[in-house]
N, CA, C and O of each residue as an XYZ file, in Angstrom:
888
protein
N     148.579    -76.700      9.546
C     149.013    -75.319      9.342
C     150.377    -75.097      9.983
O     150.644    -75.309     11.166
N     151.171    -74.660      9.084
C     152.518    -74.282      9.771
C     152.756    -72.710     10.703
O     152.286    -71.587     10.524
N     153.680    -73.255     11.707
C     153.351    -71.800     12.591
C     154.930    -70.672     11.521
O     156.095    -71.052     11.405
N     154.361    -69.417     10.985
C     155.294    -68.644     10.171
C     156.516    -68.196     11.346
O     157.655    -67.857     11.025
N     155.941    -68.287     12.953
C     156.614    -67.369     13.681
C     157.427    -68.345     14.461
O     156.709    -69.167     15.030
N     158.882    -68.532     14.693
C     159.237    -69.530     15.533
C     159.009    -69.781     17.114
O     158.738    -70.860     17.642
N     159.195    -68.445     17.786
C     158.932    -68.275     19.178
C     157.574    -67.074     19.057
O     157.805    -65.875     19.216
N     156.463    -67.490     18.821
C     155.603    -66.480     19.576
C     155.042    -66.051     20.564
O     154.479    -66.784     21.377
N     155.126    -64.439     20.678
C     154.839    -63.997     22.144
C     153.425    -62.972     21.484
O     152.564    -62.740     22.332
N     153.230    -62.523     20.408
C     152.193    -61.763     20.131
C     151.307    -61.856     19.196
O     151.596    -62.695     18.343
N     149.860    -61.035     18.964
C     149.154    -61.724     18.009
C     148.852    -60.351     17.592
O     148.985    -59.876     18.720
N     148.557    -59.354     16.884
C     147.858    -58.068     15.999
C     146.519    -58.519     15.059
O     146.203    -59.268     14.134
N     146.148    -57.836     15.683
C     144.782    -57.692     14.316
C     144.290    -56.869     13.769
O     144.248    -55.879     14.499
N     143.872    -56.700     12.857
C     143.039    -55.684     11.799
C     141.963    -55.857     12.596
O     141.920    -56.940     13.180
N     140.757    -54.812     12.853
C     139.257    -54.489     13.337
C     138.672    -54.884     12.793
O     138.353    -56.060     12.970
N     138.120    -54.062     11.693
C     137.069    -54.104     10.840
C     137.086    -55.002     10.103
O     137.983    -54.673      9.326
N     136.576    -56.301      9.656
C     136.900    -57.406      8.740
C     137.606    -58.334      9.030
O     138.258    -58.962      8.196
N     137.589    -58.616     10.472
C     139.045    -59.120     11.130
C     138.910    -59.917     12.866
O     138.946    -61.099     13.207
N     138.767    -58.799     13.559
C     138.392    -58.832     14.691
C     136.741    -58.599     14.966
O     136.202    -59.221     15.881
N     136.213    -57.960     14.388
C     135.196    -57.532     14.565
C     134.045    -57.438     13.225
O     134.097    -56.873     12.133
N     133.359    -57.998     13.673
C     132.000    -57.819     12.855
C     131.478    -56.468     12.725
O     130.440    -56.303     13.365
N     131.902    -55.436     12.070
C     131.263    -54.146     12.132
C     130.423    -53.625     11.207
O     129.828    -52.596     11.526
N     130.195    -54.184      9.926
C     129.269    -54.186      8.773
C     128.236    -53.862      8.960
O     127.756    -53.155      8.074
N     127.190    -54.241     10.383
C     125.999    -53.828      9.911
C     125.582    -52.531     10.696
O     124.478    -52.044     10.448
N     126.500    -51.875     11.740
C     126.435    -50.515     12.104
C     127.165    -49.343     11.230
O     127.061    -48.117     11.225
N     127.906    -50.230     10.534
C     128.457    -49.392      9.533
C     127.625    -49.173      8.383
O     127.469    -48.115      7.773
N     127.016    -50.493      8.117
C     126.216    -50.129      6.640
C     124.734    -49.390      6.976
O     123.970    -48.985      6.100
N     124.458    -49.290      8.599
C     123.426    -48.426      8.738
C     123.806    -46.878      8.831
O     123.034    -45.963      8.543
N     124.921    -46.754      9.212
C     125.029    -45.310      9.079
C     125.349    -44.692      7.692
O     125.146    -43.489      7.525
N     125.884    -45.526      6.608
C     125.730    -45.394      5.334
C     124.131    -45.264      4.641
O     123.970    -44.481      3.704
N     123.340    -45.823      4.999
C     122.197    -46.236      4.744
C     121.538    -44.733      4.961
O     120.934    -44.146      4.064
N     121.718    -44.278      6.097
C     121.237    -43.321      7.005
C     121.444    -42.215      5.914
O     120.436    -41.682      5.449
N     122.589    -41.865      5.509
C     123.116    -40.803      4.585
C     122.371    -40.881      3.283
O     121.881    -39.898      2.728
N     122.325    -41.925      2.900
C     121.569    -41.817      1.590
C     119.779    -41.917      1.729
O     119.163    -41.601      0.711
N     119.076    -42.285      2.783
C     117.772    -42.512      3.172
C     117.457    -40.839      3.335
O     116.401    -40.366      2.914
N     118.538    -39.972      4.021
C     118.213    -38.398      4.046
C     118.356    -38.295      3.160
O     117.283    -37.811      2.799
N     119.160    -38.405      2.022
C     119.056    -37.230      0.221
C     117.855    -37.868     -0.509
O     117.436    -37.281     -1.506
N     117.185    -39.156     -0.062
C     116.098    -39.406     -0.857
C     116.382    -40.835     -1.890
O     115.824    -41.328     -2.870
N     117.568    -41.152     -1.051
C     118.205    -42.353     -2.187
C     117.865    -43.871     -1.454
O     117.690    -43.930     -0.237
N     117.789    -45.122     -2.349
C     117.280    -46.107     -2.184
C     118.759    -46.385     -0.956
O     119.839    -45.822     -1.134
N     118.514    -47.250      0.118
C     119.321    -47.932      0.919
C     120.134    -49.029      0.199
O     119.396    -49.500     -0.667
N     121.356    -49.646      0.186
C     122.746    -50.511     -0.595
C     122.644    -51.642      0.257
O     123.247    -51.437      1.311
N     122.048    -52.880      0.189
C     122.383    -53.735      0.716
C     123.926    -53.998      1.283
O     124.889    -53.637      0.608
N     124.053    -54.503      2.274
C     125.554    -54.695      3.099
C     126.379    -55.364      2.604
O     127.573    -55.327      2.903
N     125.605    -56.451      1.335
C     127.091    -57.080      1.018
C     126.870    -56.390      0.059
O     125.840    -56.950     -0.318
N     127.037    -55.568     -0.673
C     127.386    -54.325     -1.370
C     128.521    -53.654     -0.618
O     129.727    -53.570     -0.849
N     127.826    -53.251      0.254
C     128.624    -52.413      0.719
C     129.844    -52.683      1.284
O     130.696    -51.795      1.307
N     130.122    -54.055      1.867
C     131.097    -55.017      2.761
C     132.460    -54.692      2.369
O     133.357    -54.572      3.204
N     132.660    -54.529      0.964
C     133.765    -54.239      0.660
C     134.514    -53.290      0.567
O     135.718    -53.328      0.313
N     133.757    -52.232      0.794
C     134.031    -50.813      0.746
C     134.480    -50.367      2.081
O     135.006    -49.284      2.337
N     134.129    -51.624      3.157
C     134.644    -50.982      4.362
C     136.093    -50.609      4.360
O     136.413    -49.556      4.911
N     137.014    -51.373      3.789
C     138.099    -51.379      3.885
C     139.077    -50.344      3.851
O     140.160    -50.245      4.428
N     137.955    -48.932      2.365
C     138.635    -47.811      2.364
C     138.022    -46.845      3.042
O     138.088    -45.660      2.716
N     137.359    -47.299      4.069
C     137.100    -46.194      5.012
C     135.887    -45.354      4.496
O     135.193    -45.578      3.504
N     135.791    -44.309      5.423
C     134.737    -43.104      4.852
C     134.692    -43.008      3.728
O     133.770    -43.621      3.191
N     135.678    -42.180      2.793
C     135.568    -42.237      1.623
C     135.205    -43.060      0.562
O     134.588    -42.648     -0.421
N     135.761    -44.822      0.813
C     135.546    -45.394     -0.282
C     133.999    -45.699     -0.022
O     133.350    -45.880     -1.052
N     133.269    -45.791      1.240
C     132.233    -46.009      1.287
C     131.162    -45.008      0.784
O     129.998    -45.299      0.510
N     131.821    -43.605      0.694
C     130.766    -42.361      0.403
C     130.859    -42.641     -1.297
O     129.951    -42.381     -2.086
N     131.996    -43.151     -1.599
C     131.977    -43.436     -3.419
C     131.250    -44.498     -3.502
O     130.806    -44.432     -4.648
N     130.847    -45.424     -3.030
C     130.699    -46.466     -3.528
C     129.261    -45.888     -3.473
O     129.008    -45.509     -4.617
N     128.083    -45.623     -2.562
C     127.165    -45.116     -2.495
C     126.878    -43.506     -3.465
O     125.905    -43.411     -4.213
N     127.753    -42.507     -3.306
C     127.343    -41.692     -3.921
C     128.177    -41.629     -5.490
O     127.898    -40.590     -6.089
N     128.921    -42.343     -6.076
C     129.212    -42.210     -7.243
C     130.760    -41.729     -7.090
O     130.923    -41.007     -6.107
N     132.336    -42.068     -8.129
C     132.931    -41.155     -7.852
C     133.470    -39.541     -8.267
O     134.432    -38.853     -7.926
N     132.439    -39.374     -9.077
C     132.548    -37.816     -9.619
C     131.402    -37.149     -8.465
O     130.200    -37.054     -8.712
N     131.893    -36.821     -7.478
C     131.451    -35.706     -6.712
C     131.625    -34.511     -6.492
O     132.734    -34.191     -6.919
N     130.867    -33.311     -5.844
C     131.641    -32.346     -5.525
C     132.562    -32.308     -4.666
O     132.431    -33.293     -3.939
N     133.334    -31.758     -4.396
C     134.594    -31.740     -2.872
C     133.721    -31.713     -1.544
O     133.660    -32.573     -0.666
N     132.899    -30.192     -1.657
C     132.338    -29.513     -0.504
C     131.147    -30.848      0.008
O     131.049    -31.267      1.161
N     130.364    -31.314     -1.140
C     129.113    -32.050     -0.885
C     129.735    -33.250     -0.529
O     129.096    -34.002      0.208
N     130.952    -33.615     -0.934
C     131.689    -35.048     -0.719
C     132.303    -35.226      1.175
O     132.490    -36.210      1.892
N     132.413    -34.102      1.337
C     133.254    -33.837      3.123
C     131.959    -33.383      3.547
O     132.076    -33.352      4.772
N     130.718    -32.989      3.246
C     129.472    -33.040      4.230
C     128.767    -34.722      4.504
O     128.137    -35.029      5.516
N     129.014    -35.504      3.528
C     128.518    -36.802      3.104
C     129.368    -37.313      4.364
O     128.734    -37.520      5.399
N     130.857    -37.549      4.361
C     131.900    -37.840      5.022
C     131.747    -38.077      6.301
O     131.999    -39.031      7.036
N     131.075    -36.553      6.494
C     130.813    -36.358      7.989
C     130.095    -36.696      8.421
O     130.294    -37.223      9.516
N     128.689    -36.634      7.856
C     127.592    -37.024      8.303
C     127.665    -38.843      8.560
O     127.165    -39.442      9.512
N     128.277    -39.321      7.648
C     128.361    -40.941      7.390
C     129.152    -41.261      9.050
O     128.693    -42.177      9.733
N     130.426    -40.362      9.608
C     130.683    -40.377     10.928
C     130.606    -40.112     11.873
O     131.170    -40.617     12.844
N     129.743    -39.078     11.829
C     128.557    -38.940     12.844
C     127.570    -39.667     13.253
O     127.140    -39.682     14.407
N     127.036    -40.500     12.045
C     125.999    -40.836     12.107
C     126.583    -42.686     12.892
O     126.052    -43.208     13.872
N     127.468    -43.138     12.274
C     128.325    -44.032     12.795
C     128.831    -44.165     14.248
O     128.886    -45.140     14.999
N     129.184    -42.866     14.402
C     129.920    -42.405     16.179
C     127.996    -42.785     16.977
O     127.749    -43.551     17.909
N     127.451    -42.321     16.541
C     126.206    -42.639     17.468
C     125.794    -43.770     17.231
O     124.795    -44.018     17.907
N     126.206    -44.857     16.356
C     125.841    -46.150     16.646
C     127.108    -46.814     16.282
O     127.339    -47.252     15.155
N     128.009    -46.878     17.394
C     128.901    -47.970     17.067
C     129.316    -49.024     17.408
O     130.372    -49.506     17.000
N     128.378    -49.671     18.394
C     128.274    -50.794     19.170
C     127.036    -51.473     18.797
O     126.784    -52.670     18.935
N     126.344    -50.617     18.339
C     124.489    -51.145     18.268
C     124.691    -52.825     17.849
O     124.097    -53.732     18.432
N     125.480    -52.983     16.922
C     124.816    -54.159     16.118
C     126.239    -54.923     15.451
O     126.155    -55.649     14.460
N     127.747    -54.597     16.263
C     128.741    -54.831     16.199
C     129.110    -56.061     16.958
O     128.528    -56.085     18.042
N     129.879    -57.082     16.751
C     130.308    -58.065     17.712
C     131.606    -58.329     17.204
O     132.034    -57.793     16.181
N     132.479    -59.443     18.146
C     133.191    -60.081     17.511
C     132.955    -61.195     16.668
O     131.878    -61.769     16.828
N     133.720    -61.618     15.817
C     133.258    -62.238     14.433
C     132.789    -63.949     15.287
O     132.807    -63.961     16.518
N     132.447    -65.115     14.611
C     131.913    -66.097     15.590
C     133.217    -67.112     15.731
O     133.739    -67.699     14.783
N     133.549    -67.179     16.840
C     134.380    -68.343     17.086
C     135.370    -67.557     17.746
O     136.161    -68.155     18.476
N     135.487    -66.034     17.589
C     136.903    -65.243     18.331
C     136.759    -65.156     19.319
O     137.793    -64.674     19.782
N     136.033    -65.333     20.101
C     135.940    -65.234     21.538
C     136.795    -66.222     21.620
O     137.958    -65.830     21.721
N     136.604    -67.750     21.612
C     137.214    -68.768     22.119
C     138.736    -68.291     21.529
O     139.708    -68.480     22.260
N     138.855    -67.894     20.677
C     140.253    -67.142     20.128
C     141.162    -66.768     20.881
O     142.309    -67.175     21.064
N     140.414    -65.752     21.419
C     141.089    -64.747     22.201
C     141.518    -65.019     23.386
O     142.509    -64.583     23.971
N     140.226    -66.233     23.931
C     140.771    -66.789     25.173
C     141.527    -67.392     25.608
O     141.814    -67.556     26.793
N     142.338    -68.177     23.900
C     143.138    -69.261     23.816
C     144.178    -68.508     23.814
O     145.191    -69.053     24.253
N     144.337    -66.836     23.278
C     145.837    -66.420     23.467
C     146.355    -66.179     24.885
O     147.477    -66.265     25.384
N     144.897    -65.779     25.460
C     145.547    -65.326     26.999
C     145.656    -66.431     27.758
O     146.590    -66.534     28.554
N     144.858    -67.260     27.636
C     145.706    -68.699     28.398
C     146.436    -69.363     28.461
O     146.739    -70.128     29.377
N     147.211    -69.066     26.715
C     148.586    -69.356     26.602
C     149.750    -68.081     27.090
O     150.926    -68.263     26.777
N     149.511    -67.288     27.567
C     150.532    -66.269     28.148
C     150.999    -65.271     26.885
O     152.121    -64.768     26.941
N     150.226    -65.025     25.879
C     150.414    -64.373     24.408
C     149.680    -63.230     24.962
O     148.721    -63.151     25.730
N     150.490    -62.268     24.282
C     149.498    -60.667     24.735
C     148.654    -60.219     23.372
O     149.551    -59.594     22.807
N     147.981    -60.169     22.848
C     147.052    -59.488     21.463
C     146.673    -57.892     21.567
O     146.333    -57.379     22.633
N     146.754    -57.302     20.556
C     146.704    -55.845     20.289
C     146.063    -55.599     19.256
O     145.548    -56.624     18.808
N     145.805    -54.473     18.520
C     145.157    -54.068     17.239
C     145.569    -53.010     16.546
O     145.731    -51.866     16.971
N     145.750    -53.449     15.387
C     146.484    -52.141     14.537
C     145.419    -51.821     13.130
O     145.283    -52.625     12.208
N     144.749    -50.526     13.209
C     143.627    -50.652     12.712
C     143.713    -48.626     11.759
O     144.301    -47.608     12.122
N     142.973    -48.863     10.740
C     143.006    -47.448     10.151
C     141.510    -46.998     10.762
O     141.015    -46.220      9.946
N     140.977    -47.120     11.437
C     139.821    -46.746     11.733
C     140.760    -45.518     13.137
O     141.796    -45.696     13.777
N     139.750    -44.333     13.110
C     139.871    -43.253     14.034
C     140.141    -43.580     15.517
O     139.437    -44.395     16.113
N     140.914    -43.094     15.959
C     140.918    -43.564     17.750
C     139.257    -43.033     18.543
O     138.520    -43.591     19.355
N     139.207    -42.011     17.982
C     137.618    -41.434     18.663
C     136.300    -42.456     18.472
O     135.306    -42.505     19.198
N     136.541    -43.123     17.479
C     135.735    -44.384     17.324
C     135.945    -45.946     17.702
O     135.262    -46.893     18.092
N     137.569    -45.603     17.287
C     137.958    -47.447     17.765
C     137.625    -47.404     19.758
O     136.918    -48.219     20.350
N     138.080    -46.686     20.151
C     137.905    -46.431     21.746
C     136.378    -46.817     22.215
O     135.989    -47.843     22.771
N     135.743    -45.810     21.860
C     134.340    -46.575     22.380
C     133.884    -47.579     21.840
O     133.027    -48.035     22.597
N     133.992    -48.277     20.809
C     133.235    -49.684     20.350
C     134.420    -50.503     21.267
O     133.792    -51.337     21.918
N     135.934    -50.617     21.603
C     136.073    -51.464     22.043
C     135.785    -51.466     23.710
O     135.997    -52.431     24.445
N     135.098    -49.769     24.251
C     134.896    -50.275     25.540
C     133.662    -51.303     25.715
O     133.598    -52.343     26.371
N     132.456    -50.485     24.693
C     131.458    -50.834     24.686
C     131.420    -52.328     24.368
O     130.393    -52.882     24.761
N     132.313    -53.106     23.743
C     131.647    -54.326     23.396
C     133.116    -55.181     24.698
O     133.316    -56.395     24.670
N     133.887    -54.259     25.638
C     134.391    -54.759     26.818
C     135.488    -55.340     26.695
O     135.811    -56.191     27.524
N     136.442    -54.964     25.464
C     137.679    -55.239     25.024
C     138.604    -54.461     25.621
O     139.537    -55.034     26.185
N     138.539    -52.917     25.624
C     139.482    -52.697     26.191
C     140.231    -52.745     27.076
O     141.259    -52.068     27.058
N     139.830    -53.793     28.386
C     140.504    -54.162     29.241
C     141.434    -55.452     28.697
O     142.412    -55.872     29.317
N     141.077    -55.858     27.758
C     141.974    -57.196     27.764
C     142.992    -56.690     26.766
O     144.032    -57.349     26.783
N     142.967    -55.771     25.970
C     143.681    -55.627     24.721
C     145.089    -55.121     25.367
O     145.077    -54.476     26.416
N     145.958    -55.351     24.886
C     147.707    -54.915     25.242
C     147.861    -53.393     24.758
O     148.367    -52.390     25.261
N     147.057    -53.730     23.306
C     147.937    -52.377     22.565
C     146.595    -52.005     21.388
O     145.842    -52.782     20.799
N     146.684    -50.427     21.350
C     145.563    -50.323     20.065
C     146.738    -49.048     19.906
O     147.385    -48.390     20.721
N     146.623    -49.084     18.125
C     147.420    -48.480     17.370
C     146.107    -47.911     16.618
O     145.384    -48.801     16.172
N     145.747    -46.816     16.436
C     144.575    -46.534     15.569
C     145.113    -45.794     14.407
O     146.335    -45.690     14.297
N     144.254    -45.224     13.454
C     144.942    -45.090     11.896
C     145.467    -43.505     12.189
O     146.217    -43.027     11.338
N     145.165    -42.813     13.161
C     145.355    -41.415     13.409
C     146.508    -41.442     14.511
O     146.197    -40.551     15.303
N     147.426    -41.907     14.842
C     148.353    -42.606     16.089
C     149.501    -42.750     15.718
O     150.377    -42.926     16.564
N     149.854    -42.710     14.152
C     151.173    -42.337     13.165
C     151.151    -41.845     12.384
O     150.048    -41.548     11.924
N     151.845    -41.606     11.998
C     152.721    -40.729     10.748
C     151.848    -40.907      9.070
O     151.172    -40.267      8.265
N     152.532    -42.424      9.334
C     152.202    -43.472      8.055
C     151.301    -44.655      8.571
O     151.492    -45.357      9.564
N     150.703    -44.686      8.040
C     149.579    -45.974      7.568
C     149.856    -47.022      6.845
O     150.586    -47.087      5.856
N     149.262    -47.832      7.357
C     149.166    -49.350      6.553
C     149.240    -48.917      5.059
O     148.605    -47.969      4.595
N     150.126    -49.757      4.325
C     150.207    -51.034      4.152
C     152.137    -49.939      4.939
O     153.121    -50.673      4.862
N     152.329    -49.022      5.316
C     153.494    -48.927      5.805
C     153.411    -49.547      6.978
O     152.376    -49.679      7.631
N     154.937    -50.102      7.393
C     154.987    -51.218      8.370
C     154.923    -50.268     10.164
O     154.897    -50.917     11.210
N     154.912    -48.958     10.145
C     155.162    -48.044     11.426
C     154.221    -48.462     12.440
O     154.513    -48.736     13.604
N     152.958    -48.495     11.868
C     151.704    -48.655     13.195
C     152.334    -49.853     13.625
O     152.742    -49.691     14.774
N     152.664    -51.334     13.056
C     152.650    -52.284     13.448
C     154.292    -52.655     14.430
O     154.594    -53.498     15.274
N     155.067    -51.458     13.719
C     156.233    -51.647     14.897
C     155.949    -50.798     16.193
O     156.440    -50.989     17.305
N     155.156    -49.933     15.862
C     154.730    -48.890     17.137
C     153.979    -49.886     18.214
O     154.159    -49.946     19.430
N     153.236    -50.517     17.530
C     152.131    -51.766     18.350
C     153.456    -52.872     19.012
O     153.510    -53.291     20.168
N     154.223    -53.098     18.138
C     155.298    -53.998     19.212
C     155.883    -53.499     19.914
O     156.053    -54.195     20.915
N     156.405    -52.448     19.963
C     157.235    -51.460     20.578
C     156.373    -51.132     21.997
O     156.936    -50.905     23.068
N     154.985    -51.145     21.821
C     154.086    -50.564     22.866
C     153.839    -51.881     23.816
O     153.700    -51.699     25.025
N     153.778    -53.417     23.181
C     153.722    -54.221     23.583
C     154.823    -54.869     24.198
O     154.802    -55.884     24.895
N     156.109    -53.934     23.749
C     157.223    -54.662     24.361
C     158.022    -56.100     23.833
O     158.778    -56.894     24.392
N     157.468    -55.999     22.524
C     157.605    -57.906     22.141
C     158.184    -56.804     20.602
O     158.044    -55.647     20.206
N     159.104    -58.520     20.024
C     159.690    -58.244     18.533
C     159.019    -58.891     17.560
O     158.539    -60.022     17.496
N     159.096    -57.438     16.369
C     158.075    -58.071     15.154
C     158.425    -59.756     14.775
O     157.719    -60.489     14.083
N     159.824    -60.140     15.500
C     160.033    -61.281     14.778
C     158.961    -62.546     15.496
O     158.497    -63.596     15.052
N     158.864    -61.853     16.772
C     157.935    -63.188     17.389
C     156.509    -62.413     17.357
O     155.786    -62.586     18.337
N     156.134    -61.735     16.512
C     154.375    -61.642     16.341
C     154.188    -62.013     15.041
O     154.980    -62.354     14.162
N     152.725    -61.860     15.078
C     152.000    -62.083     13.658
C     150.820    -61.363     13.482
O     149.855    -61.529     14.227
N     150.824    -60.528     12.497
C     149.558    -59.936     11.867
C     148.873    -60.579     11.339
O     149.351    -61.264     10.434
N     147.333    -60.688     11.653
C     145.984    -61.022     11.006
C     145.088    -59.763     10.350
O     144.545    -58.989     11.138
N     144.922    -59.545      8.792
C     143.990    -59.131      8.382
C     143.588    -59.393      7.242
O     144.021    -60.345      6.592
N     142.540    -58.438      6.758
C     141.631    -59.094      5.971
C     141.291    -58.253      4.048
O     140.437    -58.251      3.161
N     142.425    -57.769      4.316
C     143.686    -56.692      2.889
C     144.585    -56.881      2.795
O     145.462    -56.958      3.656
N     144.627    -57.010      1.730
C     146.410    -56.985      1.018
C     147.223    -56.059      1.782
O     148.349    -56.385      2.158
N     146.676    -54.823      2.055
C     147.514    -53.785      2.802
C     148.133    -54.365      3.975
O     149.326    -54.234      4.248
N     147.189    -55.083      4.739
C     147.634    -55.897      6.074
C     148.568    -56.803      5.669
O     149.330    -56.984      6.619
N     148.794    -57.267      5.006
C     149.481    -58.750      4.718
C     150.773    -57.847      4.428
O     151.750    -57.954      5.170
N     150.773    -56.805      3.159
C     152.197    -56.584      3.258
C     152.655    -55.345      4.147
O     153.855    -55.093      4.042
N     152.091    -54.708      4.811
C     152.312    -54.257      6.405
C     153.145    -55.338      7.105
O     154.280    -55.026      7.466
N     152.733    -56.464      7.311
C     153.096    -57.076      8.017
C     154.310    -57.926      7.590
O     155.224    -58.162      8.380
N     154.299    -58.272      6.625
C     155.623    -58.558      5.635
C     156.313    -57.494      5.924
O     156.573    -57.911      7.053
N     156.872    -56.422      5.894
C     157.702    -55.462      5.520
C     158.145    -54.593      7.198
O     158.991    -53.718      7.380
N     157.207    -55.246      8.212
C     157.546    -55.352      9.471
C     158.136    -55.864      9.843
O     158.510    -55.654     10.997
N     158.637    -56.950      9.042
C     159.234    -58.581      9.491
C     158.372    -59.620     10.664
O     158.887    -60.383     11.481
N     157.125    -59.394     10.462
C     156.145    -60.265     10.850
C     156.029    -61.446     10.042
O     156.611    -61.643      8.976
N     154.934    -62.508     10.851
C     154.265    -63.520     10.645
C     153.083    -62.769     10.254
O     152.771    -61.715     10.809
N     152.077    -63.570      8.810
C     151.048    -63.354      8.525
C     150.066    -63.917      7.743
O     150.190    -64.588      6.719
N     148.566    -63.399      8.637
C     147.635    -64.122      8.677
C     146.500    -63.855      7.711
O     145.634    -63.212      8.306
N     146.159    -64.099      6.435
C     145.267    -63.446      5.877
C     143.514    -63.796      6.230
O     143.237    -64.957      5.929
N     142.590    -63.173      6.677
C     141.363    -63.720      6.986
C     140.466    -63.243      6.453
O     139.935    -62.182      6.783
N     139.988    -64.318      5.063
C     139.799    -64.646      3.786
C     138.072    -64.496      4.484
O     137.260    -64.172      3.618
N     137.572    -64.662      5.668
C     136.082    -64.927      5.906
C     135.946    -62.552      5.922
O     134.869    -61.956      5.901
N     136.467    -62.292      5.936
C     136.560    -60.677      6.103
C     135.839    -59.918      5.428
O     134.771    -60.454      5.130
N     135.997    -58.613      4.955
C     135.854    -57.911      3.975
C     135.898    -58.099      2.572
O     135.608    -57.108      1.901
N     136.114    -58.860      2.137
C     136.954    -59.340      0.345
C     136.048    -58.864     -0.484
O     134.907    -58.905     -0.025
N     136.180    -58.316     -1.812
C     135.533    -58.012     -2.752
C     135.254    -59.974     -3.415
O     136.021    -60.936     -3.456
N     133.734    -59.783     -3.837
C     134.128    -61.229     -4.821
C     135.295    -62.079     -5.413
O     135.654    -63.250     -5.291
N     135.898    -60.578     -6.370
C     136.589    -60.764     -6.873
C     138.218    -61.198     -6.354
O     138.889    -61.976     -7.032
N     138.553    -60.806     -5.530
C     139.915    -60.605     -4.392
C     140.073    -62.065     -4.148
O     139.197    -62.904     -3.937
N     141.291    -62.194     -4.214
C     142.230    -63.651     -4.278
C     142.677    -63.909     -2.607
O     143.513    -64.699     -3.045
N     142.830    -63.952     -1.517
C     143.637    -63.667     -0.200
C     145.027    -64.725     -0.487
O     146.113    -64.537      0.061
N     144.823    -65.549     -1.191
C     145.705    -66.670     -1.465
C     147.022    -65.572     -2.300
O     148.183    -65.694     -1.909
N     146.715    -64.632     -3.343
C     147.599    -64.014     -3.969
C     148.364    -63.182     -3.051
O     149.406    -62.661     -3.447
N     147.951    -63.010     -1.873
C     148.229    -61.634     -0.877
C     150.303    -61.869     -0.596
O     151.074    -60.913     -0.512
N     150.692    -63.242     -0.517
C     151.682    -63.682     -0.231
C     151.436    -64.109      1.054
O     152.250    -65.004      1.282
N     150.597    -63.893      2.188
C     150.488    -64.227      3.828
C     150.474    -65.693      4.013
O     149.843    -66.471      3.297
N     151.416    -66.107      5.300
C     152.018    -67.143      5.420
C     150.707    -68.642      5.858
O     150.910    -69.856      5.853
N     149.374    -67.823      6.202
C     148.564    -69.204      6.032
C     146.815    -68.160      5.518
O     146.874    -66.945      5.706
N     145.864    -68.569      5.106
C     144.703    -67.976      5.225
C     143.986    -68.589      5.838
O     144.138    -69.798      6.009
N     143.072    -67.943      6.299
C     142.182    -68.416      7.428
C     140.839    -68.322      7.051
O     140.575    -67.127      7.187
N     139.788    -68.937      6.633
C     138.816    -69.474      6.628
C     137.876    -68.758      7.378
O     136.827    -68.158      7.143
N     138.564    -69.001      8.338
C     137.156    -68.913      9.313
C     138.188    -68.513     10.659
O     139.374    -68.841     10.687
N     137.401    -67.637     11.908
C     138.749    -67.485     13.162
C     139.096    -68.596     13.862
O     140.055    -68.625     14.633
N     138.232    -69.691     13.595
C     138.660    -71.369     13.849
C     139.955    -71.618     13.447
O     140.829    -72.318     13.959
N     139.944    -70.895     12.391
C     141.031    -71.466     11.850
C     142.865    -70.962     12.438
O     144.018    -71.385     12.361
N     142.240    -70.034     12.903
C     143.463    -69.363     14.006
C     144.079    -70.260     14.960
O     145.253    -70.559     15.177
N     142.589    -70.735     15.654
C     142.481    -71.829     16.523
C     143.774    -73.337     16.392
O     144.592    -73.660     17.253
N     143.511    -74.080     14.852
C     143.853    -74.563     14.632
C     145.790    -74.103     14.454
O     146.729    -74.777     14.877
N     145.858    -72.838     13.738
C     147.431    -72.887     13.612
C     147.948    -72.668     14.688
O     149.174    -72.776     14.733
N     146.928    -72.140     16.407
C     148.047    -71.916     17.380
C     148.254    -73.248     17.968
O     149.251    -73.285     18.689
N     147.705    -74.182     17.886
C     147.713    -75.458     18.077
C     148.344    -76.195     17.552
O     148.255    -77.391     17.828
């Protein structure tokens, strides 16, 4: 694997699909929403892909997309409510990132996260699962202006980290991430084990290696 970044000092990641295994507290609080109106529960890899667009794409994918407005922002809420009270339950990091993570800080690399998920939520799952002491920088989707696939969160995250987009690299697990990170003037990592619809190519994304598996991280910092 070739390294995209010549001198690296930083690493970014996407959360959900990425850093973190969050699918099956997520697909229970989805579950939860439709088990109250009387509707059959969506298996998770159903649902897996939908994480990506957040509340909404997950309330469509479950409730259909011709909804009402009013019944569509009670669904919304309830789906993050019901989420905010379990958001550690059954969350980890994905398998092999631990040794990951340990390998950046032992090499003197600082890692951060640039994520569209809410700060009121990203905050407690990463105290709770004991990240937030090690993390440099969290950029959450409510923390700028513009959003992914715009490149701002991810210069705000270097800027906060003190390091240049030219010596980091973004890892995620959407096209949005990949050209976020392109258009930052980053290095980038697509991680193809993530979120992906069946159908979804990570190879088409343009990102400078894909990753398999977070082993495979392993291997390109090496």
């Amino acid at each position: 694997m070739r390294k995209p970044v010549a001198e690296l000092t930083g690493i970014l990641f996407d959360l959900d699909g990425t850093l973190l295994d969050t699918l099956p507290d997520l697909a229970y609080a989805l579950n939860s929403v439709l088990i109250e109106e009387g509707r059959q529960p969506l298996p998770a890899g159903m649902i897996k892909p939908a994480v990506s667009y957040g509340a909404p794409g997950m309330v469509r994918l479950a409730f259909g997309e011709s909804q009402d407005q009013e019944v569509f922002a009670k669904r919304m809420a309830k789906l993050r409510e019901t989420y905010s009270d379990h958001v550690a339950e059954r969350t980890r990091l994905f398998e092999g990132m631990d040794k990951v993570l340990e390998e950046i800080e032992n090499r003197g690399l600082v890692w951060g996260i640039v994520t569209n998920k809410r700060r009121y939520l990203t905050e407690p799952l990463l105290e709770q699962l004991g990240l937030n002491h090690r993390v440099a920088c969290v950029i959450a989707g409510d923390d700028t202006v513009k959003g992914k696939p715009h490149p701002e969160p991810l210069w705000t995250a270097c800027q906060a980290m003190n390091i240049s987009p030219a010596h980091c690299v973004y890892v995620g697990d959407h096209a949005r991430d990949i050209e976020a990170g392109k258009r930052a003037g980053m290095g980038t990592l697509a991680a193809a084990y993530g979120y992906l619809a069946p159908d979804e190519d990570p190879f088409s994304w343009g990102a400078d290696e894909v990753l398999q598996t977070p082993n495979d991280l392993l291997k390109w910092l090496s």
